[in-house]
N, C-alpha and C positions, 0 to 999 in steps of 0.2 A: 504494500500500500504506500502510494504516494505522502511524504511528508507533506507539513500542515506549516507555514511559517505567513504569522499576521500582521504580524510589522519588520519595521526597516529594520528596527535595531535586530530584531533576532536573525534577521538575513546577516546582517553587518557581523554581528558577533559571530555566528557558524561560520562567515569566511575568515574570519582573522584566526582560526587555528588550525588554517594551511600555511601560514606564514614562517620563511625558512623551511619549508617541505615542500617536494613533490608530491603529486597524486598516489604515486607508489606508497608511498610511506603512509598513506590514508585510510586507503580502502584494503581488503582483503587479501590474502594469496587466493584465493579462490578467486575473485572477479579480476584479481591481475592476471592469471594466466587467461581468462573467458576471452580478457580485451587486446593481451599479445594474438591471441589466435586471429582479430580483426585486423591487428596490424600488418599481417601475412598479406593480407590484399588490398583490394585498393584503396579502403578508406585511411593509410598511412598518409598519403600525400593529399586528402581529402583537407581544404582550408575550414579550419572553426572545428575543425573535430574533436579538440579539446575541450573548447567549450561545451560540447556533448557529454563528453566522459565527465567533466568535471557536472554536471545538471544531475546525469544519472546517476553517480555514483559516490560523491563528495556529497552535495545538496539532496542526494534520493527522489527527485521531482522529474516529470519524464512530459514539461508543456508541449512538445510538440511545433509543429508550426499554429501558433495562435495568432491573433492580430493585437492583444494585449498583454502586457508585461509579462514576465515568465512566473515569478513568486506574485502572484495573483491576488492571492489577499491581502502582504504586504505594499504590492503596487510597485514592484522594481523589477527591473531587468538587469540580465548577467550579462557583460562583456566579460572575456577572455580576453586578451589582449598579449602580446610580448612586448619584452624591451629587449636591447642589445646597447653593451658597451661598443665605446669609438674612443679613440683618443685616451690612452688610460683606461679608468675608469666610470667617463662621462656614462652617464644612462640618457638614451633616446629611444623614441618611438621605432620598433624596427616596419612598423605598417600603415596604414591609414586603418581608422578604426569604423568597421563597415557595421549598417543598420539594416533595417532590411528593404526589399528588393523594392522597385517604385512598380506601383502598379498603374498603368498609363490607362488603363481602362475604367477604374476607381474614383483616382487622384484629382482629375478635374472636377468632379464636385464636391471637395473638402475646401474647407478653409482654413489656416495655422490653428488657431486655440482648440477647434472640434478635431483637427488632422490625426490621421491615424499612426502618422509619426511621433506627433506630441504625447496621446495614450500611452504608447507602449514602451516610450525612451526619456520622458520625463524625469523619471529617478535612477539611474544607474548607476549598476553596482560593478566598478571597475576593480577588476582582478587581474593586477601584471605578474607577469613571468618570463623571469631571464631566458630570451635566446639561446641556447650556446651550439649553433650548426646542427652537424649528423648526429643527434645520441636520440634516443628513446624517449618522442614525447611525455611518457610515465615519466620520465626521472628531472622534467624543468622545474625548480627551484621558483616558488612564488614570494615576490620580492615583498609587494604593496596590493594592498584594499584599498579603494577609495568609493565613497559613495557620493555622487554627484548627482543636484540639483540641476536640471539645465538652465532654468530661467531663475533660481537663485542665486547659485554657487561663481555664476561666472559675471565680470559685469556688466550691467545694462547695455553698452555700448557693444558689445560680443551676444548677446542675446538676442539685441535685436540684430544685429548682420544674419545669424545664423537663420531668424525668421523671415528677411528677406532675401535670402539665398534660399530656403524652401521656397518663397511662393516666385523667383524668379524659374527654379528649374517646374513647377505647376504652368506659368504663364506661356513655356514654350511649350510644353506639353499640350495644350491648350489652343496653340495656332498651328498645331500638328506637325510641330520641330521636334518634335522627340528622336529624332534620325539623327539630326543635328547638336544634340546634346555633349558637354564636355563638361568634365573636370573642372579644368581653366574657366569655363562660364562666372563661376561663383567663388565666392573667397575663403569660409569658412567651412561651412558646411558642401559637399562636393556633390555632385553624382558619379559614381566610379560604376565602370565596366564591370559585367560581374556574369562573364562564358567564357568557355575553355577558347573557343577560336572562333572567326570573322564570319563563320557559317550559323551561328545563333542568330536568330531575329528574336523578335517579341511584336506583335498588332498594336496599332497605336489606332486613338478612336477617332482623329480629325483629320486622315490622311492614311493613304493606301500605303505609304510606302512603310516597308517594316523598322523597325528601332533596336538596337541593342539592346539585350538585356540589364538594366542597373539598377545599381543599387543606393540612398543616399549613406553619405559618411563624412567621418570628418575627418578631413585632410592630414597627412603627416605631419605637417608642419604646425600643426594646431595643437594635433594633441602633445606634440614636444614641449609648447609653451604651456600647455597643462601640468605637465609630466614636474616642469622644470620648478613650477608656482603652486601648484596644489600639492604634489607629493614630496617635493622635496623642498618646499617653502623657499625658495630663491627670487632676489629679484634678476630681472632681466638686463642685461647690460647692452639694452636698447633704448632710441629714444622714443617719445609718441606724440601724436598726430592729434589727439584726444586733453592734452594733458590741460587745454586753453578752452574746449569746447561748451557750450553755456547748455547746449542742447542735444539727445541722443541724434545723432547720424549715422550713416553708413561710412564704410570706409572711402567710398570712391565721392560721395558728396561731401565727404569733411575737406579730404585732398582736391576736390575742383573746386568747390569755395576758398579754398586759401589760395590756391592759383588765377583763378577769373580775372582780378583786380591788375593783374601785369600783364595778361594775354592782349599783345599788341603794343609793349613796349621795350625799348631799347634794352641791354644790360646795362648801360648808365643809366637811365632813367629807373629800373629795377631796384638797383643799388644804393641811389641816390632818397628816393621814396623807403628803402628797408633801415638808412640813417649809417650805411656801411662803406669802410673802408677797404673794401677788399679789392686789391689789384689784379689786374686781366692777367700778368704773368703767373699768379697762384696754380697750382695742379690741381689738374681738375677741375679752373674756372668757373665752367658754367653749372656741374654737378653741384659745387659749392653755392652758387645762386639760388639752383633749388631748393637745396637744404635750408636756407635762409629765408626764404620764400614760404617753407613747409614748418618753418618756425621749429628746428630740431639743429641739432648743433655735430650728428655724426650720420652716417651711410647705412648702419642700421636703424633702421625705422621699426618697433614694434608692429607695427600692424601690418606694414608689409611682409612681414620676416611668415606672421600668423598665418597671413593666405597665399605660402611661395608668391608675391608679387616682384619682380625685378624689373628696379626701374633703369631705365636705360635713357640717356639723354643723345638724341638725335639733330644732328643737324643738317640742314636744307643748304642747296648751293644757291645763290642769288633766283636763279630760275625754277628754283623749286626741285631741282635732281637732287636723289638723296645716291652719294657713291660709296654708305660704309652698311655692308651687309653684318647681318646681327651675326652672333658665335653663338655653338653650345660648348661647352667642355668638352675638351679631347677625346677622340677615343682611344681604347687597348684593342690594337688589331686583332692581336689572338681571343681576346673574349666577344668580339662585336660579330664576329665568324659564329657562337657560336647559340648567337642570342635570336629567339622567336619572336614574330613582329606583333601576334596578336596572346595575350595569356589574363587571365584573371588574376593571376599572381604578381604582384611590382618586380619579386627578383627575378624572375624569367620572363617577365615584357619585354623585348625589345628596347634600351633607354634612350634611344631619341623616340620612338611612340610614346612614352612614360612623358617624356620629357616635352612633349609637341600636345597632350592629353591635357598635360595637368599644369604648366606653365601659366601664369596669366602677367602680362608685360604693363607696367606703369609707363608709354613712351612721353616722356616731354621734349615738343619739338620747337627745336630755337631754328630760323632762318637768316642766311647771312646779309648782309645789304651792300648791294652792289657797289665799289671804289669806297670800301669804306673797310674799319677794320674790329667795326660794332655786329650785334646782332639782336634779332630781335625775337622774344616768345612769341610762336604763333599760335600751338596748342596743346593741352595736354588732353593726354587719352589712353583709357582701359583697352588694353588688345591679348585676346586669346586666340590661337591659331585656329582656324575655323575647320569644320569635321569634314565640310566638301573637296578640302584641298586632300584630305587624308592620303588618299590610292596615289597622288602625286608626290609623297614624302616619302609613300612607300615605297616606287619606284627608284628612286636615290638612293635610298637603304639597302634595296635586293641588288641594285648593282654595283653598288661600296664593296657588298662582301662576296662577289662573282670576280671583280676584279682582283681580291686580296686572296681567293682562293688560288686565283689563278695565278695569282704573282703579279701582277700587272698593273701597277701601281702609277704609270701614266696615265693610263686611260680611266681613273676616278672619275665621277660625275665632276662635269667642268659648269658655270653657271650657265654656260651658253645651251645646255645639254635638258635644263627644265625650268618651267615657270615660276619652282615655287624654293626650290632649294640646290646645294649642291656641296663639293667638299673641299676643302684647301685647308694647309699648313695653319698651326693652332699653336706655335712653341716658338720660344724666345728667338732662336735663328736655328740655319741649318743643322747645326749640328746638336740641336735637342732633339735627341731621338727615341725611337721604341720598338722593342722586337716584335716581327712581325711571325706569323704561323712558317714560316721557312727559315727562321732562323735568322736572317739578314735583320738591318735596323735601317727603317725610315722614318722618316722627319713626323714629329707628330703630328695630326691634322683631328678637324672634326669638320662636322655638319656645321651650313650656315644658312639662313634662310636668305634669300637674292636680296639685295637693295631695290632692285626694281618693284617684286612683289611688297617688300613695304612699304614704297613709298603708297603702289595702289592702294594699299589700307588706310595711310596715312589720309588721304585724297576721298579716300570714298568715306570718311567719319563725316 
């Protein structure tokens, strides 16, 4: 018979005496050997299967797929979760922390407070457990409990983003974009892919055409700033966007409201109105403007760090030509060989798809003024790489690693080769290099998207 658990606290107290143990050390030799014999097949590599064995077998409660919380009387729900060290001993999120799946057939007639996400994810009850690679999910070491309010625990200003990141990924769903859905769309709370490969569809109710299966979540980089302030009580050695704000915003209307007022003026005039001394020859000039601008004093920005945002500051040739195509980070030839383009999993995605999915770009675009050696803000703007261009990124990708199989390392995708992207050198000069799958060492390089396709973007805001 299913256990009986009526409130938070008695959910909260049963998990805190997995703490410094694994699941092994919990439950039975009897149900450890039942659950090795599962591990024989294929629910081993099955994602959230922990979280199962821990419902079943730890907690005794076996809800099922419900559309309300799991401890039912109490009113909460179990995340399972990992962390992984980096760097020493730093603890981070090793995942994005997934909810469940959107129903595109449903979802358009909810609204946030009645939302069937709000029901069942309102109070949760987060249970981490250290990573450590290949060993036997029975033997992961539970670090932290935390039990989380969503609309109390976190602040106002993050409470509401994450309620207008739900009803943004509804309102596409809604004009029958659910095809078109991304990651990158939203800041805090995500819609993440959630099928093994690109031959998943799902029916969507304002449009034939079929949508990916997803699911919403909150972003990796979100729950790190969780991780780092709720569990481990730290502040953040970032600055915020928020700290001057009279009134709850979004994040993208607090940063256009603080920008509006210079859109259309000089960097002396910029400057001159911020009451600053800062000289054109400084590093980083005009980043430094923004910052100043953004009323923050360093390059990390808290809010952007929360919704992976990277801002990038772009500049326009007097004519409007943008000639500096974006970068993503380098790639490891040998590992990019042997990486699959489409996966529900982050560490077997493909990471420039990861990387192209879940991205979303802060560009502020300064343009130059002709016989002159000023510039002037023209605009700033939220950009996610858009899901139509997808099959065009992928094709850059499958022939990145046809050419590295091959050895053939001249013939990379050159820009002239596609609309949307292509590959060149990424390291300080020639001679930073990296082994490639033959043994030889070539110059680093990554993926860039075209300056041409951004400026399109730029242009069509």
């Amino acid at each position: 018979m299913p256990a009986i658990y009526k409130t938070k606290e008695e959910v909260l107290e049963k998990a805190k005496t997995i703490l410094s143990k694994s699941l092994r050390k919990v439950i039975s030799n009897e149900t450890v050997n039942t659950i090795e014999e599962q591990l024989k097949g294929y629910e081993l590599r099955r994602k959230g299967f922990l979280g199962n064995l821990v419902e079943k077998y730890f907690f005794e409660i076996n809800p099922g797929n419900v559309s309300g919380p799991d401890f039912m009387g109490a009113g909460v729900e179990l995340k399972v979760t990992p962390l992984k060290k980096i760097r020493g001993d730093k603890l981070t999120s090793k995942e994005r922390l997934v909810f469940g799946m959107i129903n595109y057939a449903t979802i358009v007639d909810e609204n946030w407070k009645q939302s069937t996400f709000l029901k069942k994810n309102k109070l949760l009850l987060l249970m981490f457990y250290l990573w450590m690679g290949d060993i036997n999910i029975l033997d992961y070491e539970f670090e932290f409990v935390y039990l989380l309010n969503l609309l109390e625990d976190i602040s106002s200003e993050d409470a509401f983003q994450i309620q207008k990141d739900w009803e943004y990924i509804v309102s596409k769903v809604k004009c029958g974009e659910a095809h078109l859905l991304s990651e990158g769309d939203t800041y805090y709370l995500g819609a993440c892919t959630k099928a093994a490969n690109s031959q998943i569809s799902r029916d969507q109710p304002m449009n034939r055409i079929p949508a990916k299966p997803r699911a919403f979540a909150f972003k990796q980089q979100y729950m790190n700033y969780l991780i780092q302030t709720k569990l481990l009580g730290k502040k953040t050695n970032t600055d915020s966007i928020f700290k001057k704000e009279r009134r709850i915003k979004t994040v993208e209307e607090a940063i256009k409201e603080r920008v509006s007022p210079y859109i259309g003026k000089t960097d002396k005039e910029i400057l001159l109105r911020l009451n600053s001394s800062l000289g054109t020859k400084a590093k980083n000039y005009k980043r430094l403007i923004v910052n100043k601008i953004l009323g923050v004093n360093s390059n990390k920005i808290e809010e952007l760090e929360k919704a992976n945002i990277i801002l990038r500051v772009i500049t326009l040739e007097p004519t409007g030509k943008l000639k500096e195509s974006i970068s993503f980070p380098a790639f490891d030839y040998r590992d990019l060989v042997t990486q699959i383009w489409e996966s529900e999993a982050d560490e077997t995605m493909a990471d420039f798809h990861l990387q192209l999915e879940t991205n979303k770009f802060l560009l502020v675009v300064f343009q130059k003024i002709a016989n002159s050696n000023a510039v002037v803000l023209k605009k700033t703007m939220f950009w996610n790489f858009p899901m139509k261009d997808l099959q065009e990124a992928k094709l850059v990708w499958q022939k990145t690693i046809d050419c590295i199989n091959e050895g053939n390392y001249a013939e990379l995708p050159k820009i002239r080769d596609n609309k949307v992207a292509h590959v060149r050198p990424h390291g300080k000069n020639r001679l930073d290099t990296i082994e490639t799958p033959q043994g030889t060492q070539e110059m680093k390089r990554c993926f860039w998207l075209n300056a041409k396709y951004i400026e399109q973007a730029i242009n069509a805001s």
